[in-house]
N, C-alpha and C positions, 0 to 999 in steps of 0.2 A: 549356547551363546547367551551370555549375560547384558539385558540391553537395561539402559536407564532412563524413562521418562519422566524431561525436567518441568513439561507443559503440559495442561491438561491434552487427551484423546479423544478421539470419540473412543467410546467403551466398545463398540464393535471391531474394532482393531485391536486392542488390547489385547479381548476375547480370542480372536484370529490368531495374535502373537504367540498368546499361552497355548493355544492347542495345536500351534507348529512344533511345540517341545521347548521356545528360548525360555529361558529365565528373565521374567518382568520385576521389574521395580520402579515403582510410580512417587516417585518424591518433588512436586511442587513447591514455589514459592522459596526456594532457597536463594540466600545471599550467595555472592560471588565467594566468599571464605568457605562456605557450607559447602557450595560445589567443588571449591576445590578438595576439600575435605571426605567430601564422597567418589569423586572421579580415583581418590589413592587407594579405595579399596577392591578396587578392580573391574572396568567394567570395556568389552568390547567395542560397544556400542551406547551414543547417549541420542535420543530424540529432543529435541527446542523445536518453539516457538518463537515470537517477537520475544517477550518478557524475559528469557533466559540469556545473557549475555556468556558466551563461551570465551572467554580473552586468554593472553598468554599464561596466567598462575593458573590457571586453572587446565590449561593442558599443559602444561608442565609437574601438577600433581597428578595425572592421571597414571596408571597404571594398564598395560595395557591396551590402551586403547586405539581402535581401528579406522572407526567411522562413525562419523559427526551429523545427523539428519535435522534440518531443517525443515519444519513442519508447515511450508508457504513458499514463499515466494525471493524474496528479500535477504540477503548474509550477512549484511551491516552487522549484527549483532555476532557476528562469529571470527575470527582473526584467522581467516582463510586461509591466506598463505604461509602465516606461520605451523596452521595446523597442518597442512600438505608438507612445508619440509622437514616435519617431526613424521612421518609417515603416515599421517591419519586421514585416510580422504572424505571429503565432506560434498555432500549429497543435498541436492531440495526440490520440491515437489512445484513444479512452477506452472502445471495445468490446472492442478485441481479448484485453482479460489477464483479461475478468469472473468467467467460469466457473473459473479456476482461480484467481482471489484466493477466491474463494467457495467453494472445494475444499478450500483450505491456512486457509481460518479452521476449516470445518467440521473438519478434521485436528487443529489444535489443540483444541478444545474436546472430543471422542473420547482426545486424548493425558490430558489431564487430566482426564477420566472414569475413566480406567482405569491410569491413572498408568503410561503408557505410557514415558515417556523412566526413571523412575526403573525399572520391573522390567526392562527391557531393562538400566541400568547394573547391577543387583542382580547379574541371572544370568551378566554380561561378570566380575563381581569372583568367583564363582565359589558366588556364597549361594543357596539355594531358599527364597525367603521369601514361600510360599502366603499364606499369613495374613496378611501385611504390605498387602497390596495391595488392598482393598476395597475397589470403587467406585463409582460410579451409573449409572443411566439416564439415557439423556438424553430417551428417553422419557416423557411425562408433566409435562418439565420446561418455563419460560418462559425462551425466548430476548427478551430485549430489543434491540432495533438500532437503532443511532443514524447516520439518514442512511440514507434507503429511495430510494436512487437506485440504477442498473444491479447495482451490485454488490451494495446492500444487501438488493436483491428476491431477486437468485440467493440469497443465503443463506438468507432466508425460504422459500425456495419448498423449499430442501433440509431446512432443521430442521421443517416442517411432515410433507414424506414421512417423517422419523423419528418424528410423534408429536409434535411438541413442539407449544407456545403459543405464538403469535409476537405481540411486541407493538411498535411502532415510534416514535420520535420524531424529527422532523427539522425546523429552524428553517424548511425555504423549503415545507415541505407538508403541508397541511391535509387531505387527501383520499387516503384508502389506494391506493396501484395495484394492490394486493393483496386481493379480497374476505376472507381469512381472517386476514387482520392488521388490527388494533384501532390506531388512532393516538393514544398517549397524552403529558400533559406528559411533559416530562424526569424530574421529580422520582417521580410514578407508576412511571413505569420502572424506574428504578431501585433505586425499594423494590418491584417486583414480580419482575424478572427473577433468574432463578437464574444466567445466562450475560447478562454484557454484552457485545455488539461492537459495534465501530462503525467508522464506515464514513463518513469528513467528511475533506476538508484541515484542513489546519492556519488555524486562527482565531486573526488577528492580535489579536484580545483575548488569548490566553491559552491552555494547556489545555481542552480541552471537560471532562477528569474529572482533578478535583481532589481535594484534602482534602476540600472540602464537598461533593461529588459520591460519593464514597468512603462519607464520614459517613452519606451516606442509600441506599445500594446492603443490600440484604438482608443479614445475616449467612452467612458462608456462600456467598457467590457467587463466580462469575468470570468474572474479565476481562479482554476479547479483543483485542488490537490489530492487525491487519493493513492497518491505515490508511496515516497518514502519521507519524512521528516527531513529538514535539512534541502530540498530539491526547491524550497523556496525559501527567501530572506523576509523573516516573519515581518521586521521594524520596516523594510522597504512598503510591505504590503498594508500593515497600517497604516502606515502614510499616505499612499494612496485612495487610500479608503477613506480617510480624516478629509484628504484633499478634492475627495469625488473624481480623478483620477479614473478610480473602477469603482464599477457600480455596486460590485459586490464578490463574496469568495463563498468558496463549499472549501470545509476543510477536516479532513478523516484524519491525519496524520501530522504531527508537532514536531520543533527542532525539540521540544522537551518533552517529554511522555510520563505521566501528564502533565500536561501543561500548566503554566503557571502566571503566564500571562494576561492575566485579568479583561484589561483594557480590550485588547483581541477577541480574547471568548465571551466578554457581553454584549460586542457591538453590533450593532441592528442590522450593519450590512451583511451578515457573516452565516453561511449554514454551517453546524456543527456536529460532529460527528465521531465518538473514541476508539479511532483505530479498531474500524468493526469492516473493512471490507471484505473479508472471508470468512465473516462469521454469522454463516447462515445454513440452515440444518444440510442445503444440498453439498454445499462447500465441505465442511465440516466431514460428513461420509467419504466424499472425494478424497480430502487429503489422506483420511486416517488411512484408507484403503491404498493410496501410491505409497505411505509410508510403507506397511505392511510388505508391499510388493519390493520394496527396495532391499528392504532388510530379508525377507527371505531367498531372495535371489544373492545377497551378499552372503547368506550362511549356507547357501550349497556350494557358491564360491570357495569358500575357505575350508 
């Protein structure tokens, strides 16, 4: 089996790959022409990541191709359904990054409790600004989470061991999997919770937190995105932010990758972060390893 990896791997799978017997090829960084370009010379099987967009030229130049791995969590970057009715089924790894997207939200929201990125910049420019810095618990406080699936229980289950109030809303679930979290509307939430995250793809309706989402969120709050790009309306949120509205945001992921937004990425209120939720040594081993297991369980298949 001839597989092609468009995103880096950990090399310990690669390893695993080549000594099952498939045929590896590790080609990075190509343009969407280049992939298509390379998909026409044959290949069963391609690995991505974020960074590789798989759209229709591009399985349309393919040659034979079977199965489509995503290397995370996330498919936005893959034209899913058009790839299924070309018969190519497409696969991703959605355990492997949980605990550390749920690690790097909890991070941002501890960064902006204690206004962690700004006294670190304070005392790099050479100020001692004790008194500048006052900031809260996150004990005592309600996390809201939107989208109480793998990743959004780890977070729960961590803002709970610190004391917090965890409360949840998710369009596909009625029934907490969590005894200690309360399932409430959208709108409840968000005039309840002191911390928004969430935790949803991207909804081809639109933004999940908007202007009017914004409008009814606590005074005073913040909000968390280690989601997907897109799951927040950036202009709504500065706005906010300009307005003191919220008090601040943690943000891993951008409607543009990278981001371009200046205004956004230098403002005080803001913890920042490039699209690094899975990308940490334990993560990392995890995913390479479910790949591994996916694709050779599909070549005994076939």
């Amino acid at each position: 089996m001839k597989v092609l990896i468009c995103d880096p791997l950990a090399e310990s799978a690669v390893a695993r790959l080549k000594e099952a017997g498939l045929e590896v090829v590790e080609k990075t960084g190509m343009s969407p022409e280049e992939l298509a370009q390379e998909l026409a010379k044959g290949y069963e099987v391609i690995v991505v990541r974020s960074a590789t967009k798989v759209r229709k030229p591009a399985i349309d130049a393919a040659v034979g191709l079977k199965l489509i791995v995503r290397a995370g969590v996330g498919l936005d970057n893959i034209d899913v359904e058009y790839a299924r009715k070309k018969g190519i089924e497409v696969r991703n790894t959605p355990r492997a990054s949980t605990d550390s997207v749920a690690e790097l939200t909890l991070a941002h929201m501890l960064a902006l409790a204690r206004s962690l990125p700004q006294a670190t910049q304070s005392l790099r420019e050479g100020r001692w600004e004790k008194k500048a810095f006052r900031g809260i618990e996150l004990s005592g406080k309600t996390l809201g989470v939107i989208g109480i699936g793998r990743i959004g229980q780890a977070v729960a289950r961590r803002a709970l061991c610190l004391g917090m109030r965890v409360v949840a809303y998710d369009k596909f679930v009625k029934e907490s999997p969590l005894p200690e979290v309360r399932m409430v509307p959208l709108e409840e939430l968000l005039r309840e919770a002191d911390f928004v995250t969430l935790h949803v793809p991207p909804d081809p309706a639109g933004p999940v937190i908007g202007k009017e989402e914004i409008a009814k969120m606590k005074p005073g709050a913040y909000l968390i995105n280690c989601a997907r790009g897109g799951v927040v309306d950036e202009a709504a949120l500065l706005e906010a932010l300009n307005s003191g509205k919220l008090a601040g945001a943690g943000l891993d992921v951008f409607e543009e990758e990278p981001p371009k937004n200046m205004e956004l990425l230098r403002h005080p209120k803001v913890s920042l972060t490039p699209h690094i939720g899975a990308q940490t040594k334990e993560a990392q081993g995890r995913v390479g390893d479910e790949v591994v297991d996916i694709l050779l369980e599909f070549a005994r298949s076939t």
